[in-house]
PDB file of N, CA, C and O in Angstrom:
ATOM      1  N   UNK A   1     219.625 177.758  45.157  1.00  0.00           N
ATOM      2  CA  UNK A   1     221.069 177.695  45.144  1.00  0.00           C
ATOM      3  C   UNK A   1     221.477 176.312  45.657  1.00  0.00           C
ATOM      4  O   UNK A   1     220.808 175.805  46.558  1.00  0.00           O
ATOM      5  N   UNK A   2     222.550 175.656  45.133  1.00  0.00           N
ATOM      6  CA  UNK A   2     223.059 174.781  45.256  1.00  0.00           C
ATOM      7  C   UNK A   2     224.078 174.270  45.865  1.00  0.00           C
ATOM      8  O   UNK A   2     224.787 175.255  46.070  1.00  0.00           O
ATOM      9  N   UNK A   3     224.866 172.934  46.489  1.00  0.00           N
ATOM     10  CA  UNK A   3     226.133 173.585  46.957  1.00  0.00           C
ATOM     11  C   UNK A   3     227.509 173.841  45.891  1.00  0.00           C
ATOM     12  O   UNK A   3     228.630 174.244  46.201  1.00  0.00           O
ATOM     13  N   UNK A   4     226.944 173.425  44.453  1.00  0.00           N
ATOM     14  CA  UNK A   4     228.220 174.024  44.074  1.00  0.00           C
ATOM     15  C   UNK A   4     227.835 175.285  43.711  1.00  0.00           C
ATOM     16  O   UNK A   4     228.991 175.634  43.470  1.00  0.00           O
ATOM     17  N   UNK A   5     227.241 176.201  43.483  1.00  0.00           N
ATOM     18  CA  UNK A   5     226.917 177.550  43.769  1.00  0.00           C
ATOM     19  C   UNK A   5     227.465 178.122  44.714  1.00  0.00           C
ATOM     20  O   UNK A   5     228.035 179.208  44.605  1.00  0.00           O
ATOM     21  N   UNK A   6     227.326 177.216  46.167  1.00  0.00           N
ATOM     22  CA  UNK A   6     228.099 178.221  46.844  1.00  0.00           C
ATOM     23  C   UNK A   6     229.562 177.588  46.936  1.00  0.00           C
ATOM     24  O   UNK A   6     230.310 178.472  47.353  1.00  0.00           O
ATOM     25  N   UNK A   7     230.320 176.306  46.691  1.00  0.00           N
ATOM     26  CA  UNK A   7     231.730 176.805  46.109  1.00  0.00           C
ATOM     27  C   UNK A   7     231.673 177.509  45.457  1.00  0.00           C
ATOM     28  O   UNK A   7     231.600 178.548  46.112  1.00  0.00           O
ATOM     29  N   UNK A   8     231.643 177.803  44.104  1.00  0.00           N
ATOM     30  CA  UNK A   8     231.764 178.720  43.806  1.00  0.00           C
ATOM     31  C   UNK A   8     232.196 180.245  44.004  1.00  0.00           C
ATOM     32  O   UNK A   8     233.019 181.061  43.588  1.00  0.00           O
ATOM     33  N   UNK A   9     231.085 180.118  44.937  1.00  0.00           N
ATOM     34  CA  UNK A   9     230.830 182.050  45.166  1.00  0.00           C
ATOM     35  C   UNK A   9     232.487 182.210  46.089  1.00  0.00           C
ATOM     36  O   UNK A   9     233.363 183.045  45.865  1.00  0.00           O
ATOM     37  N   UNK A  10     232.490 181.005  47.232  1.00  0.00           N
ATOM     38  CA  UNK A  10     233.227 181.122  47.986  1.00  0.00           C
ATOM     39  C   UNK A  10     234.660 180.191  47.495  1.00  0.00           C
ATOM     40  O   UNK A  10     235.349 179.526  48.268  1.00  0.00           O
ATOM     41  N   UNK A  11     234.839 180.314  46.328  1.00  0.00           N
ATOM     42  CA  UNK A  11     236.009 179.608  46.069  1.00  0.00           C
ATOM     43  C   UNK A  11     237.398 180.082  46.356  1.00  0.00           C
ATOM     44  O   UNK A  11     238.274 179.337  46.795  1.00  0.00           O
ATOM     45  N   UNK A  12     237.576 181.438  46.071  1.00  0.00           N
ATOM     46  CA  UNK A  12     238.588 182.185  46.672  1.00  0.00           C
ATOM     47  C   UNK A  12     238.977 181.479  47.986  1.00  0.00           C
ATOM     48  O   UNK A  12     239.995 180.795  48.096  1.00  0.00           O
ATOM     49  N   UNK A  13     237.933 181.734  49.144  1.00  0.00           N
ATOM     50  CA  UNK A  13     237.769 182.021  50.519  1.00  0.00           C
ATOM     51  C   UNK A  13     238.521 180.073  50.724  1.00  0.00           C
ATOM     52  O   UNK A  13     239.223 179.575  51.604  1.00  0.00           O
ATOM     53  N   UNK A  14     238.062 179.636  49.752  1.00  0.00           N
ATOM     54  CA  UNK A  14     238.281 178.018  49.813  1.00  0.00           C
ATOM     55  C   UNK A  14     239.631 177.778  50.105  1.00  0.00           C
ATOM     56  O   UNK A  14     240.181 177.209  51.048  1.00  0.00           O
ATOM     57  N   UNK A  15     240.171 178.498  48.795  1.00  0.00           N
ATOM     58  CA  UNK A  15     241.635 178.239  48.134  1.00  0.00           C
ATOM     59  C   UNK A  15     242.104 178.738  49.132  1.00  0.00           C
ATOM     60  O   UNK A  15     242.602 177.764  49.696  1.00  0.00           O
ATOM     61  N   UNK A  16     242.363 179.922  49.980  1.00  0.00           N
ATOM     62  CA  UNK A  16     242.974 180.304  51.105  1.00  0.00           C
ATOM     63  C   UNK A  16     243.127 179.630  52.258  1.00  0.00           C
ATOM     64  O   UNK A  16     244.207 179.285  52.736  1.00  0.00           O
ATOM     65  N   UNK A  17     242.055 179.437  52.712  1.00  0.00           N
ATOM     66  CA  UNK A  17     241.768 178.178  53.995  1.00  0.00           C
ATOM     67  C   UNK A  17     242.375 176.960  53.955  1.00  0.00           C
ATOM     68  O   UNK A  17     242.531 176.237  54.938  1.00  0.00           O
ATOM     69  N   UNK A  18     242.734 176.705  52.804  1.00  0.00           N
ATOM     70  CA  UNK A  18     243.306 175.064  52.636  1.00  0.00           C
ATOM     71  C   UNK A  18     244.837 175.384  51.852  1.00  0.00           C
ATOM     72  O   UNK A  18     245.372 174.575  51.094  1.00  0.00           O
ATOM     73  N   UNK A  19     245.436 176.798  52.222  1.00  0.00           N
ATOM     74  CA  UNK A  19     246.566 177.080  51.518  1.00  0.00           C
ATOM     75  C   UNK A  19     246.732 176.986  50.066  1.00  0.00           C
ATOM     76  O   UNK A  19     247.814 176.836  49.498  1.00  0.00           O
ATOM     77  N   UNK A  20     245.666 177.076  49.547  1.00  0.00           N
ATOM     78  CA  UNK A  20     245.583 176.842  48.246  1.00  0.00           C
ATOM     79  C   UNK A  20     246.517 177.905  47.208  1.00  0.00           C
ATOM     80  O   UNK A  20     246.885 177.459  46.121  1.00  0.00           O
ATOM     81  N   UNK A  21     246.803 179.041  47.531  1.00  0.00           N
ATOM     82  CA  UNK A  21     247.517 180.110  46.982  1.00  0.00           C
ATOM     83  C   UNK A  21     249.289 179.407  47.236  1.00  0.00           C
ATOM     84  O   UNK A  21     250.227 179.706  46.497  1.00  0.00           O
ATOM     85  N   UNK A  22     249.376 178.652  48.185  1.00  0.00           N
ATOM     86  CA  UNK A  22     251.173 178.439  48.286  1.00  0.00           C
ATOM     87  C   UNK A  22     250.977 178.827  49.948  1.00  0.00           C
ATOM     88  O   UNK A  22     250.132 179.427  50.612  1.00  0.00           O
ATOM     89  N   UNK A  23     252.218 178.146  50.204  1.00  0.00           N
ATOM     90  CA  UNK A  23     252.342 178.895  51.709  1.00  0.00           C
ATOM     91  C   UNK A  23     254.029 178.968  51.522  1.00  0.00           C
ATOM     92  O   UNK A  23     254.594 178.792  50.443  1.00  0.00           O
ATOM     93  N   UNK A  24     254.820 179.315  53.016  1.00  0.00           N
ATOM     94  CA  UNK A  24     256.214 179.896  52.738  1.00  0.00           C
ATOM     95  C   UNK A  24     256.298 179.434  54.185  1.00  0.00           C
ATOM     96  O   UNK A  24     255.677 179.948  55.115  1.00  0.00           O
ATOM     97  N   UNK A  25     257.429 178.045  54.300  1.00  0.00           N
ATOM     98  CA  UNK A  25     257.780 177.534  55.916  1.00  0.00           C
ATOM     99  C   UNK A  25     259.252 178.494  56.031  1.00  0.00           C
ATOM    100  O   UNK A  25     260.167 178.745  55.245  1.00  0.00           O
ATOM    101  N   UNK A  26     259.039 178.747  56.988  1.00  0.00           N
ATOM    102  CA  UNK A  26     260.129 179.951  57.349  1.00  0.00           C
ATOM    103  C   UNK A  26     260.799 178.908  58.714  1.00  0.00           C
ATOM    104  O   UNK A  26     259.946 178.406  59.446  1.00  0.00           O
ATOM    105  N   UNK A  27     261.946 178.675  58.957  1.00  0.00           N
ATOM    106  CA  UNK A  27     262.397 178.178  59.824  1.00  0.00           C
ATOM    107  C   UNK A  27     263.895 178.763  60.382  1.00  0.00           C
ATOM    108  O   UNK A  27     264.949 178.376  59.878  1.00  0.00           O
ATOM    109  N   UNK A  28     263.843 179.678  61.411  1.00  0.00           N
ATOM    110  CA  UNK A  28     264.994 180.622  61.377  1.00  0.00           C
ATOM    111  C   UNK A  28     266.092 179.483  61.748  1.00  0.00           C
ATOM    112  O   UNK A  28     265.918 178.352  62.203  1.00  0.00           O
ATOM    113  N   UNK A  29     267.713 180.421  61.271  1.00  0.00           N
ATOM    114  CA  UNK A  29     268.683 179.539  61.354  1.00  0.00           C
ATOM    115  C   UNK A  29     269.244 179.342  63.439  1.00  0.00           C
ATOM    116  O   UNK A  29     268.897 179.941  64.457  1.00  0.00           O
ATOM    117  N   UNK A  30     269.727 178.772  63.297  1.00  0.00           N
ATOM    118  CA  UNK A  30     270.696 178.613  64.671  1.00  0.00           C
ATOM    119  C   UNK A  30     271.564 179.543  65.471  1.00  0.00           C
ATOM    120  O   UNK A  30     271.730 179.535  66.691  1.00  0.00           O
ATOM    121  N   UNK A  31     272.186 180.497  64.404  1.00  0.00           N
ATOM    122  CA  UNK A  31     272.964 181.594  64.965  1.00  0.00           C
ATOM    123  C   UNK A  31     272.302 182.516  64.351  1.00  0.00           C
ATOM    124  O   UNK A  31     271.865 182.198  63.245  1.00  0.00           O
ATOM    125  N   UNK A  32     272.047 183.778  64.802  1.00  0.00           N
ATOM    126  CA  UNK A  32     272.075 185.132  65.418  1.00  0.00           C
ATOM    127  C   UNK A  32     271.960 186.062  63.711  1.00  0.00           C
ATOM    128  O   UNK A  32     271.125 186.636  63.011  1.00  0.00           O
ATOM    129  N   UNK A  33     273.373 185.711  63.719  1.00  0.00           N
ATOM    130  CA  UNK A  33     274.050 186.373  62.616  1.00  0.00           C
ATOM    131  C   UNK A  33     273.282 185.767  61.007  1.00  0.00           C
ATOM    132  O   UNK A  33     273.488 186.188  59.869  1.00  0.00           O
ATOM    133  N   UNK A  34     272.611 184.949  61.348  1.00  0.00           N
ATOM    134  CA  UNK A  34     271.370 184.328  59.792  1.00  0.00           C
ATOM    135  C   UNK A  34     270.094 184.929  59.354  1.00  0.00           C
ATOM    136  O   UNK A  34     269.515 184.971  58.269  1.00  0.00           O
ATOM    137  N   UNK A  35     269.753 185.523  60.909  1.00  0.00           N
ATOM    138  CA  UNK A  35     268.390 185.659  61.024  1.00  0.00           C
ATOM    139  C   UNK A  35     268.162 186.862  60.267  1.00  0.00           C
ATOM    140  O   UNK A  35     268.783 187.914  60.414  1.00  0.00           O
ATOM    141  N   UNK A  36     266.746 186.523  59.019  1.00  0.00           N
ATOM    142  CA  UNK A  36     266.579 187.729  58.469  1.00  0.00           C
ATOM    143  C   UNK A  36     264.464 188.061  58.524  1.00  0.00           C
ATOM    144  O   UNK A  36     263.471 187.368  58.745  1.00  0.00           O
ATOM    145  N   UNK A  37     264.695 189.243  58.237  1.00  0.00           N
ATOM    146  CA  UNK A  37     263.094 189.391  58.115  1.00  0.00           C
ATOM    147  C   UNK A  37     262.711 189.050  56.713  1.00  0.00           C
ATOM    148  O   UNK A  37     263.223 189.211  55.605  1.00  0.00           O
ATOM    149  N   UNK A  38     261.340 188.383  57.300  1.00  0.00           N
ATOM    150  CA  UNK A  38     260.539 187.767  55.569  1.00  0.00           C
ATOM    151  C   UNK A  38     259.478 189.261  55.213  1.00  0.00           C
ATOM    152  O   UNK A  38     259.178 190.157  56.002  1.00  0.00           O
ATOM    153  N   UNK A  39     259.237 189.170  54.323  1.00  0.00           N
ATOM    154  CA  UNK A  39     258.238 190.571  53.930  1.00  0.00           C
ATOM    155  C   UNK A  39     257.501 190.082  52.753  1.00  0.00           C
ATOM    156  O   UNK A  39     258.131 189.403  51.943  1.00  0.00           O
ATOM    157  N   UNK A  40     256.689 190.245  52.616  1.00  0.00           N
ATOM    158  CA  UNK A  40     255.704 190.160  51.393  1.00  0.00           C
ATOM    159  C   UNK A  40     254.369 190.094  51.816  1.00  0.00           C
ATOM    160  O   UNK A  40     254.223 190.624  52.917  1.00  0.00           O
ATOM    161  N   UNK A  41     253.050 189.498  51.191  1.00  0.00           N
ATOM    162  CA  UNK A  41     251.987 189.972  51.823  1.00  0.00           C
ATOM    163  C   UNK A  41     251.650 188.008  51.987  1.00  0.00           C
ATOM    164  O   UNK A  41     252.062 187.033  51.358  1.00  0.00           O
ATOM    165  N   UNK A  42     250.718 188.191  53.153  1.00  0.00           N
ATOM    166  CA  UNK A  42     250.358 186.868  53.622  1.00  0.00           C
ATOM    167  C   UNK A  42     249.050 187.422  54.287  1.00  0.00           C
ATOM    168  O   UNK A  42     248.668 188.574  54.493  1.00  0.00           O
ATOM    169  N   UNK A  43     248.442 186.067  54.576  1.00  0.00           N
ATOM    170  CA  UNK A  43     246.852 186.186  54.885  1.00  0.00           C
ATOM    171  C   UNK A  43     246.857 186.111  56.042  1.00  0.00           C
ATOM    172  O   UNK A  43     246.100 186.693  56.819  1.00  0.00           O
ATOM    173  N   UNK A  44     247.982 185.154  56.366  1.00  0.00           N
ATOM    174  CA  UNK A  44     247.912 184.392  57.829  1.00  0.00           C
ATOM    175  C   UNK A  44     249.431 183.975  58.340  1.00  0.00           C
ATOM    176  O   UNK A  44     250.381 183.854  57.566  1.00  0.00           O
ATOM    177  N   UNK A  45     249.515 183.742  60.030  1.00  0.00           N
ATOM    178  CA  UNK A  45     250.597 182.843  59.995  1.00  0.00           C
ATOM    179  C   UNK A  45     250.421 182.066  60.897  1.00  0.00           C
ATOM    180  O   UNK A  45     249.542 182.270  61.733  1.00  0.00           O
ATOM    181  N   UNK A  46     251.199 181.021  60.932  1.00  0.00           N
ATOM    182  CA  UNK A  46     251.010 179.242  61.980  1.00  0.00           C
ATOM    183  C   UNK A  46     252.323 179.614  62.751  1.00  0.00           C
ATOM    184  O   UNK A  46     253.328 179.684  62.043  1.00  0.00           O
ATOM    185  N   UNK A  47     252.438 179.803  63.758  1.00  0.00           N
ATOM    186  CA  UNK A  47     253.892 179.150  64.875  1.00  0.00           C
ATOM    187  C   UNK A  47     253.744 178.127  64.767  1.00  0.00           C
ATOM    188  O   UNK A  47     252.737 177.456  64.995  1.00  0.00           O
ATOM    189  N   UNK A  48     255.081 177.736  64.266  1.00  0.00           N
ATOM    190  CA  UNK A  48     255.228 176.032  64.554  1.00  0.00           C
ATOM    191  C   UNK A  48     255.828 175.176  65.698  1.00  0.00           C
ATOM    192  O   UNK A  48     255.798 173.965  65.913  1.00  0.00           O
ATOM    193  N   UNK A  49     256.537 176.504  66.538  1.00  0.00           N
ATOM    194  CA  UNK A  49     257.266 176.077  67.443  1.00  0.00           C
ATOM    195  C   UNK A  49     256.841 177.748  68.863  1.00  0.00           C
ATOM    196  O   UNK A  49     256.143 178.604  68.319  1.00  0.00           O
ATOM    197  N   UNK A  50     257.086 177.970  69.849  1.00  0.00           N
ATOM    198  CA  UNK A  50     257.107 178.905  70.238  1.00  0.00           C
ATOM    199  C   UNK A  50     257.888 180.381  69.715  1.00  0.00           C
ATOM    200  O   UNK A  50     259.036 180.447  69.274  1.00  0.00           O
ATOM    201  N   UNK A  51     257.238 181.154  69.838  1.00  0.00           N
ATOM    202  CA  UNK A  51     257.913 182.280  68.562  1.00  0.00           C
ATOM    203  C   UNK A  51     258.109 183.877  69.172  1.00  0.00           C
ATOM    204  O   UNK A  51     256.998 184.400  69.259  1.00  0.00           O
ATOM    205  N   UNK A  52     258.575 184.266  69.360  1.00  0.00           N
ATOM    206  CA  UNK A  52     259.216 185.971  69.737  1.00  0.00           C
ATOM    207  C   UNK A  52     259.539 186.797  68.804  1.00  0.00           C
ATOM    208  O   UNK A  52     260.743 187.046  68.753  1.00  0.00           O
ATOM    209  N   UNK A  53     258.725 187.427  67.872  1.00  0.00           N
ATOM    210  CA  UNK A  53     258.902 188.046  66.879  1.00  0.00           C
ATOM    211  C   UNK A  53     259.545 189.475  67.107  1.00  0.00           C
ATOM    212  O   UNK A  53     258.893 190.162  67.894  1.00  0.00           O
ATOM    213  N   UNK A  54     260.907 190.188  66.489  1.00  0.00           N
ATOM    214  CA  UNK A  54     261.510 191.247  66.895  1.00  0.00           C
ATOM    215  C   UNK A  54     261.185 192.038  65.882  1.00  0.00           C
ATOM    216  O   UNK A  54     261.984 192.974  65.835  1.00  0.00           O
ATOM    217  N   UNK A  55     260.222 192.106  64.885  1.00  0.00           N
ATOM    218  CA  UNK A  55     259.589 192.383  63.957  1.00  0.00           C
ATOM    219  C   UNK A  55     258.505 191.801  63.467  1.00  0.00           C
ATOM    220  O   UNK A  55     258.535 190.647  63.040  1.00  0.00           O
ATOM    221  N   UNK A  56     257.479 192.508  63.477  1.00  0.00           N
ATOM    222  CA  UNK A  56     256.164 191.674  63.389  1.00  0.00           C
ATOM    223  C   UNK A  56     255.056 193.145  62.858  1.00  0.00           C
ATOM    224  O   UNK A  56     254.668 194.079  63.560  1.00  0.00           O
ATOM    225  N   UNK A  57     254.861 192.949  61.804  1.00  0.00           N
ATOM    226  CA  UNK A  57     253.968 194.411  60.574  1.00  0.00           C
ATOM    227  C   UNK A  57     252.649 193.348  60.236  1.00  0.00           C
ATOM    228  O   UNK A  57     252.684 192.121  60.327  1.00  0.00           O
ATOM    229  N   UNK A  58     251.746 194.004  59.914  1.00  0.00           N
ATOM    230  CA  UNK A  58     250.612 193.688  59.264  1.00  0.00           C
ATOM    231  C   UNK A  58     249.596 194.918  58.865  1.00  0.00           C
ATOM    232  O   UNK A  58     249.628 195.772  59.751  1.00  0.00           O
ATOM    233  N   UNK A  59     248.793 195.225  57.897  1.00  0.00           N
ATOM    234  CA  UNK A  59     248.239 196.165  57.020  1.00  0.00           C
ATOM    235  C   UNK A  59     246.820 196.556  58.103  1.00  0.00           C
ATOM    236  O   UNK A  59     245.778 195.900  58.087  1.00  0.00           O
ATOM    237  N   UNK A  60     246.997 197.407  58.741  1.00  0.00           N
ATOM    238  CA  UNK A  60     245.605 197.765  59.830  1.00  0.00           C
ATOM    239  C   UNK A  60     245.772 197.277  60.701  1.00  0.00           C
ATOM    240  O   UNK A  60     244.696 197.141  61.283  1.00  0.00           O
ATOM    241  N   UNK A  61     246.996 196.646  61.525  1.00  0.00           N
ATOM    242  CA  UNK A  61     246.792 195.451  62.584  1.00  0.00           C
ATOM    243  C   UNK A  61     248.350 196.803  63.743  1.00  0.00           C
ATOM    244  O   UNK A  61     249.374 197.486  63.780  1.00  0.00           O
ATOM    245  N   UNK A  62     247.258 196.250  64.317  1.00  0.00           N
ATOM    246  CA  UNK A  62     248.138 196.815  65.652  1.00  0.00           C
ATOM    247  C   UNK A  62     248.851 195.190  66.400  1.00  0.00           C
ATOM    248  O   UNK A  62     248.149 194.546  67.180  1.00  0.00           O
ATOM    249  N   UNK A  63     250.407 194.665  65.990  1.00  0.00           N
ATOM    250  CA  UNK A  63     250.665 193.797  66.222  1.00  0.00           C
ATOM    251  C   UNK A  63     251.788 194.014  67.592  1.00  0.00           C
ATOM    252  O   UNK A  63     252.373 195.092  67.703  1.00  0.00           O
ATOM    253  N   UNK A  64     252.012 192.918  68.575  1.00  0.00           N
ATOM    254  CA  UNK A  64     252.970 192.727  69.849  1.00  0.00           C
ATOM    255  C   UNK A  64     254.165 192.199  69.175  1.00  0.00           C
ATOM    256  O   UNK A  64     254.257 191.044  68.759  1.00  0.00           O
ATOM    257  N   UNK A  65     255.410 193.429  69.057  1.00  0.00           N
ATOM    258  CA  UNK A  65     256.902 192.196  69.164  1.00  0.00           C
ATOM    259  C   UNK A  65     257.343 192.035  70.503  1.00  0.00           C
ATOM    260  O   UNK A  65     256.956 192.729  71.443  1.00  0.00           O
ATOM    261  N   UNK A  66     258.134 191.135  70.568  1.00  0.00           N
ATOM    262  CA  UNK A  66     258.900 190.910  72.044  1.00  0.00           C
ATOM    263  C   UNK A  66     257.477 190.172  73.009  1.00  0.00           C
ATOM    264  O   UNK A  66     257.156 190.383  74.178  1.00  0.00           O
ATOM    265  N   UNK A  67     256.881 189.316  72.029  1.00  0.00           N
ATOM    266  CA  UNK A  67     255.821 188.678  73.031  1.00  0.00           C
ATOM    267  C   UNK A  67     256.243 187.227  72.918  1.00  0.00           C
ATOM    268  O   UNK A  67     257.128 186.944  72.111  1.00  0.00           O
ATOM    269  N   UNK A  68     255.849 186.565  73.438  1.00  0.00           N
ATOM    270  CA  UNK A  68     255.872 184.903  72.929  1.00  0.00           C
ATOM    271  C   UNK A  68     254.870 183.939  72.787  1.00  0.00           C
ATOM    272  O   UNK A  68     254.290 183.184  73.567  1.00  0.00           O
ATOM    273  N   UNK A  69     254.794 184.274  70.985  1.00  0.00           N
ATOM    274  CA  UNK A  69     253.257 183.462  70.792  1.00  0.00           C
ATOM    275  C   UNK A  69     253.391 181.593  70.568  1.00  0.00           C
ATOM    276  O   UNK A  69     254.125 180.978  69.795  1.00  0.00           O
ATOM    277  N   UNK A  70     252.752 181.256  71.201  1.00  0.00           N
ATOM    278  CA  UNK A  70     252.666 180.148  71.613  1.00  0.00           C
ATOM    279  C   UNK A  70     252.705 179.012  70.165  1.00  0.00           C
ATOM    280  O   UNK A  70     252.079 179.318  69.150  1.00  0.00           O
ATOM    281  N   UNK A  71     253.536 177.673  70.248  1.00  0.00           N
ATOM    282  CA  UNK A  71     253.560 177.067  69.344  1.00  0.00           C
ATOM    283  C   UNK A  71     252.164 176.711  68.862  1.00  0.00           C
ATOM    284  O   UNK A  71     251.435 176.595  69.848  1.00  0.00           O
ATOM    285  N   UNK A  72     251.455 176.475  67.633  1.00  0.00           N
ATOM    286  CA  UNK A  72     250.426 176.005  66.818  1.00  0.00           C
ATOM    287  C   UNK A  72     249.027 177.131  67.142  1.00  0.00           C
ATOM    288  O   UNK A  72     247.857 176.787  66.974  1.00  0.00           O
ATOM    289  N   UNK A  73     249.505 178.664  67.685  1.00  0.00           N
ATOM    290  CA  UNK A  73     249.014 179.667  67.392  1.00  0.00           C
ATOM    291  C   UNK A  73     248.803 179.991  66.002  1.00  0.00           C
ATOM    292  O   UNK A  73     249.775 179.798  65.272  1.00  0.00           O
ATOM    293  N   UNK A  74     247.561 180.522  65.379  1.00  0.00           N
ATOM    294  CA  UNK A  74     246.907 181.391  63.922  1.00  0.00           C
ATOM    295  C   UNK A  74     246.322 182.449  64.138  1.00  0.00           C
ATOM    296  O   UNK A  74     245.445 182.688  64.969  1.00  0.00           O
ATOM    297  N   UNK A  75     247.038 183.438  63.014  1.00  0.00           N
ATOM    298  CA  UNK A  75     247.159 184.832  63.156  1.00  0.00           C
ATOM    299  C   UNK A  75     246.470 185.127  62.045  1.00  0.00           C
ATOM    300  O   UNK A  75     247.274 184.846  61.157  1.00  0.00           O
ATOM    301  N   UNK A  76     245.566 185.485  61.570  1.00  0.00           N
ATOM    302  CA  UNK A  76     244.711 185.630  60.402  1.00  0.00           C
ATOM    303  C   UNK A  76     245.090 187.402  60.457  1.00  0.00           C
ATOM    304  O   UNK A  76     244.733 188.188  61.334  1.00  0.00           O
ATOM    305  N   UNK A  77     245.807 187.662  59.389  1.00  0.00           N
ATOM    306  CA  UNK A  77     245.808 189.384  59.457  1.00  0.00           C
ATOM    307  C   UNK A  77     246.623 189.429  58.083  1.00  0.00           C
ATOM    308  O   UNK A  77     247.083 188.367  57.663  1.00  0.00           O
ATOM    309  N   UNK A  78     246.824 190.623  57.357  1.00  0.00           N
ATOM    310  CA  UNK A  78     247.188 190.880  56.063  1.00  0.00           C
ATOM    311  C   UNK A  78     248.734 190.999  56.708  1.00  0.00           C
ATOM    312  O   UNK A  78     249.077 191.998  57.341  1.00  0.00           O
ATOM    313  N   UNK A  79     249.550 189.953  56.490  1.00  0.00           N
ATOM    314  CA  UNK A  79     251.075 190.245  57.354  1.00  0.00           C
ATOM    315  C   UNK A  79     252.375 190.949  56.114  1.00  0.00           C
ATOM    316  O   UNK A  79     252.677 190.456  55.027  1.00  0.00           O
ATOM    317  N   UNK A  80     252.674 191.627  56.457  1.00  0.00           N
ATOM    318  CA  UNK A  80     253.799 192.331  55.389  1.00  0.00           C
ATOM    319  C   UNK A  80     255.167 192.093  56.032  1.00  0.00           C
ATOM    320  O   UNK A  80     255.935 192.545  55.183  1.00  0.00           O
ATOM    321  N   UNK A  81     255.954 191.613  57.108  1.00  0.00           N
ATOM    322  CA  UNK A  81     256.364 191.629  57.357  1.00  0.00           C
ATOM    323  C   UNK A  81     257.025 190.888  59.309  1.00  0.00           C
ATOM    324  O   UNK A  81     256.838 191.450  60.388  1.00  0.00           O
ATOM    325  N   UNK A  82     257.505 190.005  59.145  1.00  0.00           N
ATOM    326  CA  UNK A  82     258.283 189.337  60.659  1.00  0.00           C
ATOM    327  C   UNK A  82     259.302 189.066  60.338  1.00  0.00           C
ATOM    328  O   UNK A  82     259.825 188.750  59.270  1.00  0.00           O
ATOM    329  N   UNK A  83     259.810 189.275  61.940  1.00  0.00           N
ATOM    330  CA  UNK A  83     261.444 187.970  62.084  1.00  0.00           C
ATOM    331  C   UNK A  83     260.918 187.612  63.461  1.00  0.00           C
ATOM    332  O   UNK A  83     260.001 188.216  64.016  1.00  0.00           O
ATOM    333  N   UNK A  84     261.529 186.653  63.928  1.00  0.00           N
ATOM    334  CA  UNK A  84     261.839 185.849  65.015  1.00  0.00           C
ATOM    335  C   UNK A  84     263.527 185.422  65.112  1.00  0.00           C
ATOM    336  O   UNK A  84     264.371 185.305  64.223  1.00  0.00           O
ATOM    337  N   UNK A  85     263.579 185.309  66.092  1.00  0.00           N
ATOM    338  CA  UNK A  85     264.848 184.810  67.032  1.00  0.00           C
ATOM    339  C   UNK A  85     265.302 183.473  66.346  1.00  0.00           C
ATOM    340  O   UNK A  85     264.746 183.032  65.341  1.00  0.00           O
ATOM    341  N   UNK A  86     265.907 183.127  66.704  1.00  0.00           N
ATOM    342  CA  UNK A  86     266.726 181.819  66.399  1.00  0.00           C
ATOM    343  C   UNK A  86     266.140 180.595  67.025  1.00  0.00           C
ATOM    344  O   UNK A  86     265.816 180.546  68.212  1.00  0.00           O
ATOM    345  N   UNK A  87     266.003 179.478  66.067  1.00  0.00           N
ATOM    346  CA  UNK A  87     265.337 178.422  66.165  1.00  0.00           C
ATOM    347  C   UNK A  87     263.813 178.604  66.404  1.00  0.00           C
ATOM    348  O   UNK A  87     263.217 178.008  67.301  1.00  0.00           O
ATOM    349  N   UNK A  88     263.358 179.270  65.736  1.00  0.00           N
ATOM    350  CA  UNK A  88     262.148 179.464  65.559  1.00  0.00           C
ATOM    351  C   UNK A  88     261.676 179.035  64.549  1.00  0.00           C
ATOM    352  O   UNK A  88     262.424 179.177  63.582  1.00  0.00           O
ATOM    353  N   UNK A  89     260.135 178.255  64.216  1.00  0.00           N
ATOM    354  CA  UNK A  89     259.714 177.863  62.664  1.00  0.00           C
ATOM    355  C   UNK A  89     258.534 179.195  62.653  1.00  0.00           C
ATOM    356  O   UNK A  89     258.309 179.732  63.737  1.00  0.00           O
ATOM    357  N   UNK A  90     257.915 179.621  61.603  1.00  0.00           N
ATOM    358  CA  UNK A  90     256.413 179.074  61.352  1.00  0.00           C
ATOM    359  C   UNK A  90     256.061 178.764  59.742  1.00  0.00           C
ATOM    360  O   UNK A  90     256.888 178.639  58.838  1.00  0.00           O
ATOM    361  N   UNK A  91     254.715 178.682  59.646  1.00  0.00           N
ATOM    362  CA  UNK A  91     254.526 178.874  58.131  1.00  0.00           C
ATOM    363  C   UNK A  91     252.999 180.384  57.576  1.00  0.00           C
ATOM    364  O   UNK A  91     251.792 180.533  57.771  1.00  0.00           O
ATOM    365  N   UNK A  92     254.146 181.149  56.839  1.00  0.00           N
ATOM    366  CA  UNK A  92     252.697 182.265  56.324  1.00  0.00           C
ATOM    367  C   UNK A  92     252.336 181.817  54.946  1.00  0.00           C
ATOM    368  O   UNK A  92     253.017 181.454  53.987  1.00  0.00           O
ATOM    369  N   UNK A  93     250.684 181.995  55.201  1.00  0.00           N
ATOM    370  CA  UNK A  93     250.024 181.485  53.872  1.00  0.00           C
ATOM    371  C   UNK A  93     249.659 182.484  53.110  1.00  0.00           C
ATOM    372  O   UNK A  93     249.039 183.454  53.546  1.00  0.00           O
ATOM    373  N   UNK A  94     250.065 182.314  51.710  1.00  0.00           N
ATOM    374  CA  UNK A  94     250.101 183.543  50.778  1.00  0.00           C
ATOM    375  C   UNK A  94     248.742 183.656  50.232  1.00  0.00           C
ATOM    376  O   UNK A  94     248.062 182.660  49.984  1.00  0.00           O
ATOM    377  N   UNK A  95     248.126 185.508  49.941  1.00  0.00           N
ATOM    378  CA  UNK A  95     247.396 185.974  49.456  1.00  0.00           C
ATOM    379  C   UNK A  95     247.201 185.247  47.717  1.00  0.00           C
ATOM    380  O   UNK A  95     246.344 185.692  46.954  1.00  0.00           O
TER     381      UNK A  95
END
């Protein structure tokens, strides 16, 4: 076996790791009254800034809201669903 054999095998696993599917920068608004939950399926997510999620789902994952995960924290889990508070970024990378 070779190493493009094993790209190959592991090309999927590639395309994910390097955001290769798309990713989605979520950057909540300023007031209160903007803030909405994102939902769809994601692999992963990046805090970009410090983050308090008041909704926070993932597929088998026993997840913490009302915690505060630390800016340039990675969450590798099948995510269906967050919000965060106001002035919050991150980015989830799509399946």
């Amino acid at each position: 076996m070779n190493t493009n054999d094993l790209y190959y095998l592991n090309k999927d696993n590639h395309e994910k790791s390097t955001g290769g599917k798309g990713v989605k920068i979520h950057i909540e608004p300023e007031t209160p009254s903007g803030i909405t939950a994102i939902s769809g399926t994601y692999y992963a997510i990046h805090f970009l800034t410090d983050c308090t999620p008041t909704a926070f789902t993932a597929t088998n994952s026993e997840l913490s809201t009302n915690v505060t995960y630390p800016s340039g924290t990675v969450i590798y889990c099948d995510v269906t669903q967050i919000q965060c508070t106001a002035d919050q970024a991150f980015i989830l990378y799509k399946c």
